[in-house]
C-alpha positions in Angstrom: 0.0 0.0 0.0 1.4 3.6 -0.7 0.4 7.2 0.3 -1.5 7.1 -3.1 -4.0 4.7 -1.2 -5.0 7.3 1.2 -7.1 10.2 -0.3 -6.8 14.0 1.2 -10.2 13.3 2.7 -9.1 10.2 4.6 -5.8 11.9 5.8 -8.0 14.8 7.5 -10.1 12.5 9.7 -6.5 11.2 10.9 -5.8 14.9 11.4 -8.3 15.7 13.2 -8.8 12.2 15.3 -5.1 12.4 16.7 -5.8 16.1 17.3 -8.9 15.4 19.7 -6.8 12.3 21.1 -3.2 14.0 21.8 -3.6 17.9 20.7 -1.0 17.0 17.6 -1.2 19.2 15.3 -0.6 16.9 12.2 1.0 18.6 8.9 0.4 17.8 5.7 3.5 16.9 5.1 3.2 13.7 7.4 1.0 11.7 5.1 3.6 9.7 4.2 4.6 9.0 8.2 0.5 8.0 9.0 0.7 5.8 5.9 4.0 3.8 7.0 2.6 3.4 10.3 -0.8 2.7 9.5 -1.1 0.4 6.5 0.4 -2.8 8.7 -3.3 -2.1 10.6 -5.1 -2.3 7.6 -3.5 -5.9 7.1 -4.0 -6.8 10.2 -7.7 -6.1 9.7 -7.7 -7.0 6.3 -9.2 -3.6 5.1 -9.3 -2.3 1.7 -9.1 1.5 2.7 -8.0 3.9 6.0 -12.0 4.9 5.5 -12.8 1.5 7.0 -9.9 1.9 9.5 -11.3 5.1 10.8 -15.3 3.6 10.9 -13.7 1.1 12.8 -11.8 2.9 15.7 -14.9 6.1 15.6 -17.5 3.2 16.4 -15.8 1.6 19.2 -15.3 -1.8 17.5 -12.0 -2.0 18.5 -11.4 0.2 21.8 -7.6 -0.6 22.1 -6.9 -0.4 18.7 -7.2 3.3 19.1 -4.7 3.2 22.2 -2.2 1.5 19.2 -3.2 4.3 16.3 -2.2 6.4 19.1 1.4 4.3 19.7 2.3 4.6 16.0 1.5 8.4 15.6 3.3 10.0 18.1 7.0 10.8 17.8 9.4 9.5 21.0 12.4 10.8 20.0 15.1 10.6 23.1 18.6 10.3 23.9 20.5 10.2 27.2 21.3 13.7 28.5 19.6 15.5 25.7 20.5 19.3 25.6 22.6 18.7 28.9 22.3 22.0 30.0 19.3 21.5 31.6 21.4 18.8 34.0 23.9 20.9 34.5 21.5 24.0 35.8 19.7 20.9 37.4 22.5 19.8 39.3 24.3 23.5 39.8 21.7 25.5 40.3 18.7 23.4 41.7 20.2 20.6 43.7 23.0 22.6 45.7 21.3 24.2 48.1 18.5 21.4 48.5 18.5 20.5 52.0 16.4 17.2 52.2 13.5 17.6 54.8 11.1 15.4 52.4 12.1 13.9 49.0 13.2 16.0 46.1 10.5 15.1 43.1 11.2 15.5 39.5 8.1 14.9 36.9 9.6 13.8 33.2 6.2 14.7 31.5 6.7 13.6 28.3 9.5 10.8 29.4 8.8 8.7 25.8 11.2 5.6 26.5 12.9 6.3 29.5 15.9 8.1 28.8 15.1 11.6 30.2 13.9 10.2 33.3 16.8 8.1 33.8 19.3 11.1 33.1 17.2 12.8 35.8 18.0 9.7 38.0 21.3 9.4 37.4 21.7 13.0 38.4 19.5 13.1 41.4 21.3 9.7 42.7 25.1 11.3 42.2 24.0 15.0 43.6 22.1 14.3 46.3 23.3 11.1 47.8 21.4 9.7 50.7 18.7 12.2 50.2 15.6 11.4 49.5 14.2 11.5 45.7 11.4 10.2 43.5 10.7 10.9 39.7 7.3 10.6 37.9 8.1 9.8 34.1 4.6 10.0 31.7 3.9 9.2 28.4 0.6 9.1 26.0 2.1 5.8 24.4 1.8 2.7 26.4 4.3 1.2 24.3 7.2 3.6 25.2 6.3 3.9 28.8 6.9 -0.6 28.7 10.1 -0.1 27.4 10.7 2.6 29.8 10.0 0.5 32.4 12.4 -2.1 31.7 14.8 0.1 31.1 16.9 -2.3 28.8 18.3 -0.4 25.9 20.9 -0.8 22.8 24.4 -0.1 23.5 24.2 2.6 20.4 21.7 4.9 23.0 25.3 5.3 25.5 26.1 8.4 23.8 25.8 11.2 25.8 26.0 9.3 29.3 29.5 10.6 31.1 31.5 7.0 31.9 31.7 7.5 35.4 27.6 7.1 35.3 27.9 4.0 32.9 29.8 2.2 35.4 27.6 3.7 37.9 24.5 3.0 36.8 24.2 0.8 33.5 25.1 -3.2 33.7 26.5 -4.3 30.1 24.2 -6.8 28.7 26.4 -10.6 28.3 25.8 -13.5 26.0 22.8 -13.1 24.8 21.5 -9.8 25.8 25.2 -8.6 23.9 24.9 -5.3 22.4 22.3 -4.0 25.1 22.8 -2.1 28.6 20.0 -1.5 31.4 19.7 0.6 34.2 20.2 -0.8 37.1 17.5 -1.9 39.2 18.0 0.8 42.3 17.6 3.7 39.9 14.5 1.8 38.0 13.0 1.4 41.1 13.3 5.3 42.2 11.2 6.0 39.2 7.5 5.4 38.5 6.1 5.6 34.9 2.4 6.3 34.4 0.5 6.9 31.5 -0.8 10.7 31.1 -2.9 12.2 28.3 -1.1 15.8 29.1 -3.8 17.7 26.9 -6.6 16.3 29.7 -6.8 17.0 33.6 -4.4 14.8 35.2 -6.4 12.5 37.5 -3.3 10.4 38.3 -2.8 11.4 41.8 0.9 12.3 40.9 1.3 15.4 44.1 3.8 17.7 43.7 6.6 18.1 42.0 10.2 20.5 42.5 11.2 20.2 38.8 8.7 19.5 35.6 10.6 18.8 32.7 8.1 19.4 29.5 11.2 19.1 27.2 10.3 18.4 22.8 6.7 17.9 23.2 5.0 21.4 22.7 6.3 21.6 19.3 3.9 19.1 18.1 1.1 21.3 19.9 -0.8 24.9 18.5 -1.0 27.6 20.8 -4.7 27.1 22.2 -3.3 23.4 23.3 0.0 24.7 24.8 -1.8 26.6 26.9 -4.2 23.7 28.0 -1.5 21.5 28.5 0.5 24.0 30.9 -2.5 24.9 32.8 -2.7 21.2 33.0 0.6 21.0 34.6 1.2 24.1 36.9 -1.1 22.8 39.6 1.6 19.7 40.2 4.2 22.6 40.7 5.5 23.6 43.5 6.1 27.6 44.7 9.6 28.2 43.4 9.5 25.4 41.3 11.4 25.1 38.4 9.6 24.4 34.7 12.2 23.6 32.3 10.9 23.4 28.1 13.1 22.5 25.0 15.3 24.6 23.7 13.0 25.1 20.1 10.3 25.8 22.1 8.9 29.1 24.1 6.3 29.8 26.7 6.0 33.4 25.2 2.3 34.2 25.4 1.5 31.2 27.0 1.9 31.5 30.8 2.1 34.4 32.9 2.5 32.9 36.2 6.3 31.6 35.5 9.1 34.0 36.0 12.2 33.3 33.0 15.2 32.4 34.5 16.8 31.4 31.7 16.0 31.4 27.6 14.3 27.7 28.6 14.0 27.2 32.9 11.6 29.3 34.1 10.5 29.5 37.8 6.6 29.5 40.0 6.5 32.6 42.0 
């Protein structure tokens, strides 16, 4: 099947579906990405068109095959210590003068596989040393949150990850799990993945949080859902907390009740 086998008509029921799921604003420019992800549905159902595919997941027939529409569409792209600024203002900024009366909590909101909230970890772990700490990592995709979970990843994903955390913190895969690392199980178990549809209330009871990192996901989102998404959010903050964004992305007309402490890291009054 190619992207000739999806009319303009079909593509803008995608559009609009994963906008009401997610708040993704879908380009046009991505019917080529919905059709490589999609068509391998359409076999599995053995349907002639993404028309039928749509009846299907709009009339319920299928309730979790929407859950996997909404898998395939959404981009998780992650590394280890992405834009490691952030970690270093984190760890120099943040951290130094915590003094520990109750655990220090970090919430990775759009943690995608893991990586982010285990960079989090990592630095948490080395900074703060027997002090307390917890993260919250969240995802939309139940399929990136399992393999955050496990935490088991390819040895090509070390880069980025400074050695003296890799012998810290990562156990080489042997004999058949060769070519892999995972995170050990200490650090997995300081962090708890949930699923969270950011663009709705969170009814998780999640509690409150030092740090939000909202890092690489607003770019997929229009203004009106930015601002849902943040006002979403704010309420987990604490006073004086720190809400750290990507470093494409701006909360410029979005939010007035965060101070800018930095072009990206801004603070709760």
């Amino acid at each position: 099947m190619s992207e000739s086998a999806i009319s303009d008509q079909e593509f803008a029921l995608f559009q609009r579906l994963i906008y009401k799921i997610a708040g993704i604003s879908l380009s046009d420019s991505k019917k080529v990405l919905l059709v490589g992800r999609l068509q391998k549905r359409l076999r599995h159902y053995q349907l002639d068109s993404y028309s039928q595919y749509y009846r299907m997941l709009a009339n319920g027939e299928h309730p979790e095959e929407l859950q996997v529409m909404v898998d395939l569409l959404t981009t998780n792209e992650t590394y280890f210590f992405r834009e490691p600024k952030h970690f270093d203002f984190l760890r120099q900024h943040i951290l130094r003068g915590w003094r520990g009366e109750r655990p220090f909590r970090v919430w990775s909101a759009a943690s995608s596989s893991g990586e982010e909230a285990y960079t989090i970890a990592m630095v948490l772990a080395d900074t703060l040393a027997s002090k307390a700490w917890e993260i919250v990592g969240s995802d939309i995709s139940t399929q990136v949150l399992d393999k955050a979970r496990q935490g088991h990843y390819p040895m090509t994903r070390i880069d980025g990850i400074p050695r003296p955390f890799l012998s810290k913190f990562c156990r080489k895969g042997v004999r058949s799990q060769e070519g892999t690392f995972l995170i050990n199980a200490e650090l997995r178990a300081r962090v708890n993945f949930l699923q969270v549809n950011l663009t709705q209330p969170v009814t998780a009871d999640v509690g409150l949080f030092d740090v939000i990192f909202l890092r690489n996901v607003m770019i997929y989102f229009d203004n009106d859902t930015k601002r849902r998404v943040v006002s979403h959010l704010l309420p987990h903050l604490r006073p004086g907390g720190h809400f750290i964004i990507g470093h494409s992305e701006t909360l410029n007309g979005i939010v007035s009740s965060l101070r800018q402490v930095s072009p990206t890291i801004y603070r709760k009054e």
